[in-house]
C-alpha positions as CSV (number, residue, x, y, z in Angstrom):
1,X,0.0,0.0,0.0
2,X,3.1,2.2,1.0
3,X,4.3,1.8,-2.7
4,X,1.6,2.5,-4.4
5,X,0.7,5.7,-2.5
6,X,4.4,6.6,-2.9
7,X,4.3,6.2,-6.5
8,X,0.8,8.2,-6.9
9,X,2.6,11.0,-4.8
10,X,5.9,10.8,-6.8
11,X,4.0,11.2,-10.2
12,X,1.8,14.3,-9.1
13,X,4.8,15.6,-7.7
14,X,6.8,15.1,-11.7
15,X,3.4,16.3,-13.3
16,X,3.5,19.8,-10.7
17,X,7.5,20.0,-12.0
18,X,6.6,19.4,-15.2
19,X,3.5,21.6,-15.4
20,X,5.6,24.8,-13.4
21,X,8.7,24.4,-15.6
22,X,6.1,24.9,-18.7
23,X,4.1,27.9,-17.4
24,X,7.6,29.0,-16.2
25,X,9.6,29.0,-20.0
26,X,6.4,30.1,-21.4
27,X,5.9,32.9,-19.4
28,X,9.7,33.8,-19.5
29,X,9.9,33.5,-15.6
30,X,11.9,30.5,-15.9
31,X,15.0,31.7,-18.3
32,X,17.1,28.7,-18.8
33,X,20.7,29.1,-20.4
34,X,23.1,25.7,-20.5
35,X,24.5,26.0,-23.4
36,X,25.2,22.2,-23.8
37,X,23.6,20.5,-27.1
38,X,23.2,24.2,-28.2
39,X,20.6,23.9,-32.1
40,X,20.5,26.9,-33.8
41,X,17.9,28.3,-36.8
42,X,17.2,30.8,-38.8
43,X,13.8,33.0,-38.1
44,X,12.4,34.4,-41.4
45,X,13.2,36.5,-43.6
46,X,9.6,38.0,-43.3
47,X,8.9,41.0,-45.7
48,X,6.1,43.9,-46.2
49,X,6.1,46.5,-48.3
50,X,4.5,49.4,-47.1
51,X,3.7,52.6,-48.9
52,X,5.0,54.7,-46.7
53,X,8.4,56.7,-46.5
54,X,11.5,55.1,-44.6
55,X,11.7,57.2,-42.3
56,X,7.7,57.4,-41.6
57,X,8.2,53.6,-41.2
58,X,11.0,53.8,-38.9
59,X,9.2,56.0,-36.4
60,X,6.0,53.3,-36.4
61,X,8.9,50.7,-35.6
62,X,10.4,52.6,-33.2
63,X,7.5,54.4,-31.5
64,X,6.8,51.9,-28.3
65,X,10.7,52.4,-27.2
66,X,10.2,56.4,-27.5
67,X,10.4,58.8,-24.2
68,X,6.9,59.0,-24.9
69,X,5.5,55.8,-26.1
70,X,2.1,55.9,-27.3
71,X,-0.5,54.6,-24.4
72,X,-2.1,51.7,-26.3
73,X,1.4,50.4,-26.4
74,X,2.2,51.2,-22.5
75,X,0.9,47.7,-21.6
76,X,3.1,45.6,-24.3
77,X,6.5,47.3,-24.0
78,X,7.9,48.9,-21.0
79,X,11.2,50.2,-21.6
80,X,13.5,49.3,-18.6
81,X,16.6,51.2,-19.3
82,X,17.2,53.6,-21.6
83,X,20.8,54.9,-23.3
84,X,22.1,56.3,-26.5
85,X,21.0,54.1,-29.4
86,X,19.8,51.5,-27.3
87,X,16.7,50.6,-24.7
88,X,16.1,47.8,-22.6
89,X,12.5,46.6,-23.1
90,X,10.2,44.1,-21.5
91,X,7.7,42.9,-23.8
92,X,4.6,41.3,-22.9
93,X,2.9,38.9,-25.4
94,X,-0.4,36.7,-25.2
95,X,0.3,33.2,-25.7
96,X,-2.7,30.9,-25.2
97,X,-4.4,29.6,-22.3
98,X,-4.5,32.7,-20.3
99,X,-0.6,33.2,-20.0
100,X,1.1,36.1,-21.3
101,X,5.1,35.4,-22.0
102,X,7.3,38.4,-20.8
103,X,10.8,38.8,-22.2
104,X,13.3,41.4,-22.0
105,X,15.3,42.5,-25.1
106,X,17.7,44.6,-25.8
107,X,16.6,47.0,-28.6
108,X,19.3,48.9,-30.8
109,X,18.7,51.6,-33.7
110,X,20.3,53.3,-36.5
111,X,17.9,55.4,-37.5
112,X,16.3,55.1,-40.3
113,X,17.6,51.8,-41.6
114,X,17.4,49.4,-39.1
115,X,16.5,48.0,-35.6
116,X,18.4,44.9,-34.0
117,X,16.9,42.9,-30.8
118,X,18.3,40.9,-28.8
119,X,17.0,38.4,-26.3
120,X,17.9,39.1,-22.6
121,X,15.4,36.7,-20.5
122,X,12.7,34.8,-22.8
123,X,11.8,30.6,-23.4
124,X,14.7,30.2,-24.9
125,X,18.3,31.0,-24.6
126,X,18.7,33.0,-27.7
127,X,17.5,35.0,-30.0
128,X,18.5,37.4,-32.4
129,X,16.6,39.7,-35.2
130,X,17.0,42.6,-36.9
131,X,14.6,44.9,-38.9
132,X,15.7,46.0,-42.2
133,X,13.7,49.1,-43.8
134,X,14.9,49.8,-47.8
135,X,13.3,52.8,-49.5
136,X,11.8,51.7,-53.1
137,X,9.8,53.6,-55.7
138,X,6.3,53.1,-53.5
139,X,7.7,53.1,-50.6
140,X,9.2,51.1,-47.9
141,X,10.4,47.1,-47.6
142,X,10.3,45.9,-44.0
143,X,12.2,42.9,-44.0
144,X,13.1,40.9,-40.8
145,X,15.1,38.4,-39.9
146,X,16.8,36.4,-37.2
147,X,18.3,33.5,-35.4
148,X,16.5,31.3,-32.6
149,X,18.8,29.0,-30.3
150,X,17.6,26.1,-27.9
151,X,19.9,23.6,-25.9
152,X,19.1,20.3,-25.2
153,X,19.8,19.1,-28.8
154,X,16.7,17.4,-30.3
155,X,14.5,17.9,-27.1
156,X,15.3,21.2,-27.0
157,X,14.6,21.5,-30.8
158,X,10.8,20.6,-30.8
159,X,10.6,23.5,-27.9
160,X,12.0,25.6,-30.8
161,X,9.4,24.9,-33.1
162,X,6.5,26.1,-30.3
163,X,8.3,28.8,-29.5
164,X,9.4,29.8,-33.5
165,X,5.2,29.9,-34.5
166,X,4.6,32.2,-31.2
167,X,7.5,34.6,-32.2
168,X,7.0,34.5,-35.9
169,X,3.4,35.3,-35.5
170,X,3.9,38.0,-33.4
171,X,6.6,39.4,-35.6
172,X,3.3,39.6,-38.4
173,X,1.1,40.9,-36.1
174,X,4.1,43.9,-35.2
175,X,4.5,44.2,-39.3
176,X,0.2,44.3,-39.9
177,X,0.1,47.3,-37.2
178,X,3.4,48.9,-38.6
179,X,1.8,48.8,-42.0
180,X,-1.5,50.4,-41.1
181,X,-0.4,53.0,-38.9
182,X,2.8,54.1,-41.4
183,X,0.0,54.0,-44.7
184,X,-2.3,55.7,-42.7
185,X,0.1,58.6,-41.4
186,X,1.7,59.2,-44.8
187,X,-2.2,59.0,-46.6
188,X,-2.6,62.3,-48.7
C-alpha cells in the first residue's frame, strides 16, 4: 500500500514540476541558459512592403521604445533602461491559455535603416533579429530576420518549433500594425 501511495505521490509531484517548468519558460519566468547541445535556426526573412516613407516607417517601428510611447502600447512594451542608441524593453505577449510570455530584449537603432533585438530573459536562450527598412519607388520594404537558439539538442529543438510559431506570428502581427499606422500617417 506504501508503494503505491508513494508512486501516486511521486508522479503528481513530476506532473507539478513538469507543469511549473512549462508555465515558467512560457511565461519567461523560468530563463534557462546551459548552453550544452546548443541547435541553432534561422527566423524568417519575413517581408512587407509598405507605402510609406522610410523614415515614416522607422518611427511606427520605433514608437513603443520612444520617451513618450504611445499609451495603447504602454501595456506591451515597458522600456526598462534607456541609453544612447539602445533601450532595454520588457515585452509582454499573449500566448494561449490565459498566459502572457514576458521577455526582455535589448533593442538597438540606427535610425532610419534598421533595428536589432536581442533576447535578454525569454523561453529560450537565444534569440537574435533585426529589422531591415529599404526605400523603393512606393515606398518602404520591412524585411526581418533572425536567429533562434535552444539547448538540449533534439529535445530542445521541438521547444524551438512552439516557440518559433509564437515569435513568428507576433513578428506579423508587429508588421500588420506597422503597416497600417505608417499608410495611414503618410495618406494624402
Amino acid at each position: 500500500m506504501r508503494r503505491r501511495f508513494w508512486a501516486a505521490g511521486s508522479i503528481t509531484a513530476l506532473g507539478a514540476t513538469v507543469a511549473g517548468t512549462y508555465v515558467g519558460l512560457v511565461t519567461g519566468r523560468l530563463s534557462l541558459d546551459l548552453g550544452v547541445g546548443r541547435r541553432t535556426r534561422p527566423l524568417g526573412p519575413l517581408t512587407v512592403e509598405i507605402a510609406a516613407p522610410r523614415e515614416v516607417v522607422y518611427a511606427v517601428a520605433t514608437a513603443p521604445y520612444a520617451a513618450r510611447s504611445p499609451r495603447v502600447l504602454s501595456e506591451k512594451v515597458v522600456v526598462l533602461e534607456r541609453s544612447e542608441g539602445m533601450v532595454l524593453a520588457a515585452h509582454r505577449t499573449p500566448v494561449g491559455g490565459g498566459l502572457v510570455a514576458v521577455t526582455v530584449e535589448t533593442v538597438t537603432f540606427e535610425p532610419p535603416a534598421r533595428i536589432g533585438f536581442r533576447l535578454v530573459r525569454g523561453p529560450v536562450p537565444h534569440v537574435a533579429e533585426t529589422f531591415e527598412l529599404e526605400e523603393t519607388a512606393s515606398g518602404t520594404r520591412l524585411t526581418y530576420t533572425g536567429e533562434l537558439g535552444t539547448d538540449l539538442g533534439a529535445l530542445g529543438e521541438r521547444w524551438g518549433d512552439l516557440v518559433e510559431r509564437s515569435w513568428v506570428g507576433a513578428v506579423r502581427e508587429s508588421f500588420t500594425a506597422i503597416r497600417a499606422e505608417a499608410e495611414r500617417r503618410s495618406a494624402p
